[in-house]
C-alpha positions in Angstrom: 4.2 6.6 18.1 7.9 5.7 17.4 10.8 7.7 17.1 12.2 4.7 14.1 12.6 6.1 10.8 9.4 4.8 8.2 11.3 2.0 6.0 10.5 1.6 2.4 8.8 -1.7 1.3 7.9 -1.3 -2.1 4.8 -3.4 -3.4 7.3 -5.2 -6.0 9.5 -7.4 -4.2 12.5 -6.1 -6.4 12.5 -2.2 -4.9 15.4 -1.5 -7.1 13.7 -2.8 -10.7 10.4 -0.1 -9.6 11.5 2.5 -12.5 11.5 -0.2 -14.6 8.2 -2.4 -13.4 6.5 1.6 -13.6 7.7 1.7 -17.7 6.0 -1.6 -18.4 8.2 -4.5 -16.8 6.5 -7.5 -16.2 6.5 -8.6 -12.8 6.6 -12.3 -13.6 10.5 -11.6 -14.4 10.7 -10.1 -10.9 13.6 -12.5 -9.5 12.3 -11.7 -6.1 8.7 -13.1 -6.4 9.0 -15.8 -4.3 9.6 -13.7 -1.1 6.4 -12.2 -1.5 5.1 -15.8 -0.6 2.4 -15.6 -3.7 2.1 -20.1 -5.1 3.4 -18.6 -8.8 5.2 -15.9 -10.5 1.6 -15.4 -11.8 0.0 -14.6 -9.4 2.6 -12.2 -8.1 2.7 -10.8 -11.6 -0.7 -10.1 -10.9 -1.5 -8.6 -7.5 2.0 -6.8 -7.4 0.8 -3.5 -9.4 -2.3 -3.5 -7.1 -0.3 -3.8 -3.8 0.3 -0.2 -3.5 -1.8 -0.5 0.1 -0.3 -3.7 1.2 3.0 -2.1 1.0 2.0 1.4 3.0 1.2 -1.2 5.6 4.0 -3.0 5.7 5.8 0.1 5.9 3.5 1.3 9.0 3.9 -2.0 10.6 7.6 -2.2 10.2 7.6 0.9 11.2 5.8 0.6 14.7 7.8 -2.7 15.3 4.9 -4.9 14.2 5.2 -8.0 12.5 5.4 -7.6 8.6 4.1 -10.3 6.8 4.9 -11.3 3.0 2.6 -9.2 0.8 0.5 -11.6 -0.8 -0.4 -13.6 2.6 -1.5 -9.9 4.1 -3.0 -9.5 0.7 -4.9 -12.8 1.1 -6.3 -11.6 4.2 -7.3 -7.8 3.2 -9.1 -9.8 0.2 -11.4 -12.1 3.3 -11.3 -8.6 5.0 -13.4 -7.2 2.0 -11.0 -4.7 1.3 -10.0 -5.9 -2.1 -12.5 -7.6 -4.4 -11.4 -9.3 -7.2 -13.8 -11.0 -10.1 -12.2 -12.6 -12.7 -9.2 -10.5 -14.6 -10.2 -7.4 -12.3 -10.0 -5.7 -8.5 -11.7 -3.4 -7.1 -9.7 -2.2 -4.3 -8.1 -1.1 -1.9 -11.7 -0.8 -0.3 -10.8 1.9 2.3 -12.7 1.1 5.3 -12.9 -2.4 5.9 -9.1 -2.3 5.1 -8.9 0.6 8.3 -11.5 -1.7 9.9 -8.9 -4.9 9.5 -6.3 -2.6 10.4 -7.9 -2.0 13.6 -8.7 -5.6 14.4 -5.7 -7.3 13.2 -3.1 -5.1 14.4 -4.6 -2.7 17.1 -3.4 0.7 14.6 -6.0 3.3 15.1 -6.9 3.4 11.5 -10.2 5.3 10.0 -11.0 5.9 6.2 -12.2 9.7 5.8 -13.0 10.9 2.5 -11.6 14.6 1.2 -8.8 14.2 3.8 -8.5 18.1 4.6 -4.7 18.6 4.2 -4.0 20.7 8.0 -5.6 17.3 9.5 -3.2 15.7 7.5 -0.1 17.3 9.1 -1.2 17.4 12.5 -1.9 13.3 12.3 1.8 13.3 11.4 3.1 16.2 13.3 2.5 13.6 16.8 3.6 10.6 15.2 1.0 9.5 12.7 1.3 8.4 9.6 -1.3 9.1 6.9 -2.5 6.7 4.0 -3.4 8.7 1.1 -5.1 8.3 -2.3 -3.4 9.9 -5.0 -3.4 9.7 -8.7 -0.6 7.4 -10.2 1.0 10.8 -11.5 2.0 11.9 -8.1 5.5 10.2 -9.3 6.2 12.9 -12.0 4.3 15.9 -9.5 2.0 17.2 -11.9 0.2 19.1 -10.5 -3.1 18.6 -12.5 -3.9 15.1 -12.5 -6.4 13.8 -15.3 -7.9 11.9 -12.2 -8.3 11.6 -8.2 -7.0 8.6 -6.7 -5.7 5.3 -7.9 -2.5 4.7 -6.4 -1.7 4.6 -2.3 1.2 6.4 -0.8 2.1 6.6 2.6 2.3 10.1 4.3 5.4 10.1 7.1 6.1 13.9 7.0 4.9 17.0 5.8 
């Protein structure tokens, strides 16, 4: 538990070009990309729409006055963790409990993956402290609120 505000990392390294990353921006012209401490523009260009999870850790970790690393050398390891897969061109991921279960191990967070999340468990996790991962659909950004899907993008819960 700490009583430090939740700072924003964004999973670009640029958090003020998002909006424009969100519209169709590739992240190759990110003029940030090398603090994300990926080898190319490439391959930041690549993993940075997928990072959503790497940077509600990031957030968590900064947050509990952890040590945050760059995003793609935390990503590198959630990828030898198992919790993102990637074959050729595609990723399946974030794989939600070996990334709590690297959590855990890595970091000492108490972290589980619980499927269908019932919202009042939610807000008592984060009315003592907690903070919440949570899968919502990439929609969540405009609030509608009937989503042609579940899941897809990661946001981190501080407050409800």
């Amino acid at each position: 538990m700490s009583d430090r505000p939740v700072p924003y990392h964004s999973q670009w390294e640029s958090a003020d070009l998002v909006p424009e990353f969100i519209a169709g921006r590739s992240a190759v012209t990110d003029p940030l990309w090398r603090q994300s401490g990926a080898d190319t523009a490439e391959e930041y260009a690549f993993w940075a729409p997928r990072m959503c999870g790497v940077a509600c850790l990031r957030m968590a970790l900064d947050h509990w006055g952890l040590p945050v690393p760059p995003s793609l050398p935390l990503l590198r390891e959630l990828c030898g963790a198992g919790a993102y897969v990637r074959e050729g061109d595609s990723v399946h991921g974030l794989i939600h409990r070996p990334f709590a279960a690297y959590a855990g191990a890595r970091y000492g967070i108490r972290a589980e993956a619980v499927a269908d999340l019932p919202p009042e468990r939610i807000r008592a996790a984060l009315a003592v402290g907690g903070l919440a991962m949570l899968s919502v659909h990439k929609t969540i950004r405009t609030l509608d609120p009937a989503p042609e899907a579940k899941g897809g993008h990661l946001v981190l819960a501080v407050a409800a």
